[in-house]
N, C-alpha and C positions, 0 to 999 in steps of 0.2 A: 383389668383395664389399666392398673397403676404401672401395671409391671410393662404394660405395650405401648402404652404414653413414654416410660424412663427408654426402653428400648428404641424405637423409634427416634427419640427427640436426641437421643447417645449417637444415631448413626448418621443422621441427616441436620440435623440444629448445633449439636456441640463438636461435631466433628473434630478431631482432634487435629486434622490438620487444617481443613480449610475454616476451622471457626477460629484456633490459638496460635497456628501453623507451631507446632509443637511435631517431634518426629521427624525432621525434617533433613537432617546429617544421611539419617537411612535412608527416609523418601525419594532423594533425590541420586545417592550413590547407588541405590540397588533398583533401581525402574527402567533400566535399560533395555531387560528381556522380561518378561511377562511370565518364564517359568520361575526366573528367580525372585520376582516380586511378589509370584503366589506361594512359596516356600517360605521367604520373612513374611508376608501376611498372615500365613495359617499363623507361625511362631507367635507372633505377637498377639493375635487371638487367642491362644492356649494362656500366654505368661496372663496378660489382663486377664483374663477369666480365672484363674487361680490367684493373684496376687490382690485382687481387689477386696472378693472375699475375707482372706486370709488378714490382710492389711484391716476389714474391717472390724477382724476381732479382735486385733490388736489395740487398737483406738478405743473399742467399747470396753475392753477387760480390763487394758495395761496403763494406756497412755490419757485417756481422757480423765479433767480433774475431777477425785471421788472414783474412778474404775476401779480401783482396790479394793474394794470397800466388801467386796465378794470374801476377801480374804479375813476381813474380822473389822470392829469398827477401828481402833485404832489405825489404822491401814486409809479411812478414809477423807484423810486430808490431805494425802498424797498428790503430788500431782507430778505427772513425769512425760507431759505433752512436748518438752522440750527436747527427746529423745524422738518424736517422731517419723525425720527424716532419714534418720541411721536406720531405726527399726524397719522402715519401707523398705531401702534400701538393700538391707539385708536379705529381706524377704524375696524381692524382685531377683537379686546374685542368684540364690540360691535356685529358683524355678528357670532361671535363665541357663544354668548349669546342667541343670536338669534335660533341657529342651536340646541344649548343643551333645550333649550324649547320647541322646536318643535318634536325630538327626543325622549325625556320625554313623552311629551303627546300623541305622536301616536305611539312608541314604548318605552314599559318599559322595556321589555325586552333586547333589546340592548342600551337601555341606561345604564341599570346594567352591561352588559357584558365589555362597554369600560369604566365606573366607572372613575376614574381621570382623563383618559385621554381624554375623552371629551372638559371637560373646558381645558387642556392644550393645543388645538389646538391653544390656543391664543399666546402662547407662544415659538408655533413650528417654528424653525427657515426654515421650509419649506414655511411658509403662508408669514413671514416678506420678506424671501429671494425671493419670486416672485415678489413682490412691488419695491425691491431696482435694482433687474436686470430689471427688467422696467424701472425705472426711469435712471439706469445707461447706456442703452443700445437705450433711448432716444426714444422711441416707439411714432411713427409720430400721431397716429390715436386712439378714444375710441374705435372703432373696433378691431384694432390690438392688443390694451390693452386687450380688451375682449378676445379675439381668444389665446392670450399668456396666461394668467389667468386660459383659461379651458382646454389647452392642456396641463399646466404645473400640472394642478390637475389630469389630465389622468394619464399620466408621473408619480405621486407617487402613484396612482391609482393600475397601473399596476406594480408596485415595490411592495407594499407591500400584495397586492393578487398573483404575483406569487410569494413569499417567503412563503406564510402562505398556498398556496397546497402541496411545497414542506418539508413546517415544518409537515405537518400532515400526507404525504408518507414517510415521515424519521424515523418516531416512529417506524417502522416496520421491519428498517434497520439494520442491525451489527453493532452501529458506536464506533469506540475506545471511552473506560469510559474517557478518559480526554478530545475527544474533543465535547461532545454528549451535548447540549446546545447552548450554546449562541456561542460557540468553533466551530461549522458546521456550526452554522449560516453564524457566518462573513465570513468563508471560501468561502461559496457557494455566498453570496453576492457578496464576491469579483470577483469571476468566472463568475455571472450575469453583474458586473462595465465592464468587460474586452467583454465579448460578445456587449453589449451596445455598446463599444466604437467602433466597428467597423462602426456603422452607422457613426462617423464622416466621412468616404469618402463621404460621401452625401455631406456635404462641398464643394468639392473640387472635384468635379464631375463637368461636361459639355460637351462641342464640342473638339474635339480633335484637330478642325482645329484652335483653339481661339489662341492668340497670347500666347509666354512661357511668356512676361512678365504682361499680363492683368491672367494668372495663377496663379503666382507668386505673384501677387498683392494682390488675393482674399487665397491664403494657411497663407500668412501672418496675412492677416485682422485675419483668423480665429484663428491663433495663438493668437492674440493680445485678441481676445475676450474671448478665454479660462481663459487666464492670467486674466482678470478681472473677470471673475465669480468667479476662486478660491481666488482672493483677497477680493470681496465682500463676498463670502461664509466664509474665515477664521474672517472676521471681527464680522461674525453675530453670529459664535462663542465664538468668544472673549468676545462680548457681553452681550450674556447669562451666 
């Protein structure tokens, strides 16, 4: 049940674009056609599903203070959380490297069509920002890591294939010459962010016999967790 709660609440609640608008250099440069948005979607699926993991053994073995401590006691006053963003980083290059090789060789075709942005996936503050809400949000389990990782890849999966059916039924539309681009785009995204956001009742849903203040308890936490994804998201901005 924990693992389809993280799942779920990764594709529809935190959505990486319409909850942090985080990924969004790629979202909106590669939604034009619909084959090529389902080629970076799968991509970005495979790297979060593999980096998140990975990124969360790093955290639990390497990087969190006292993780040494495997290695002998002396070892466990260490602390070398400071390194975390390289370490990610590395991590995310490397399976990014991985995916543009593979892509290459069994499709040139859509290796041509997503052209720079391919290797930018290394770069996309969608892939970093799954690792650090991970690591911020304390994820108990490699399982849970795993399950948050490829629901959060659905998550932009599903953001950026349904923008690029709707950029290619638009072509066909009336739309005023000043907002006909990148101008309908955001508008409709944003319309998408606001639909989205209704799944937050999922949150704050349950028994209605449950006590007002164990309610209250859990509308707050959710508030509180918001607050931190937009501050981790503004960070990975800043960033970049």
């Amino acid at each position: 049940m924990e693992h389809l709660e993280l799942f779920l609440k990764s594709i529809f609640i935190d959505n990486m674009v319409f909850a942090t608008f985080l990924g969004m250099c790629s979202y909106l440069a590669v939604s034009k056609k619909v084959s090529t948005a389902v080629g970076l979607g799968a991509a970005v699926i495979f790297v979060l599903a593999i980096t998140v993991p990975l990124n969360w053994l790093l955290d639990q073995y390497l990087l969190q203070p006292g993780a040494l401590k495997w290695l002998g006691a002396e070892y466990a006053d260490y602390d070398l959380s400071f390194l975390s963003f390289i370490m990610f980083i590395a991590t995310i290059a490397t399976m990014v490297q991985l995916v543009e090789i593979v892509v290459e060789k069994f499709s040139p075709s859509l290796y041509n069509s997503l052209g720079i942005f391919l290797p930018l996936i290394a770069v996309n503050c969608a892939i970093l920002g799954g690792s650090l809400f991970m690591q911020s949000r304390e994820i108990p389990s490699l399982g849970l890591a795993t399950t948050y990782g490829v629901g959060s890849g659905i998550g932009w999966f599903l953001a950026i294939l349904a923008i690029a059916a709707i950029r290619e039924k638009i072509r066909y539309s009336n739309v005023p010459p000043a907002l006909r681009g990148l101008g309908i785009t955001f508008i409709i995204t944003g319309l998408m962010a606001i639909g989205f956001m209704s799944f937050g009742g999922m949150l704050t849903g349950g028994d209605d016999e449950a006590p007002k203040e164990a309610k209250t308890a859990k509308v707050e936490a959710s508030k509180a967790e918001l607050e931190n994804n937009k501050e981790i998201a503004n960070n990975i901005k800043v960033t970049e």
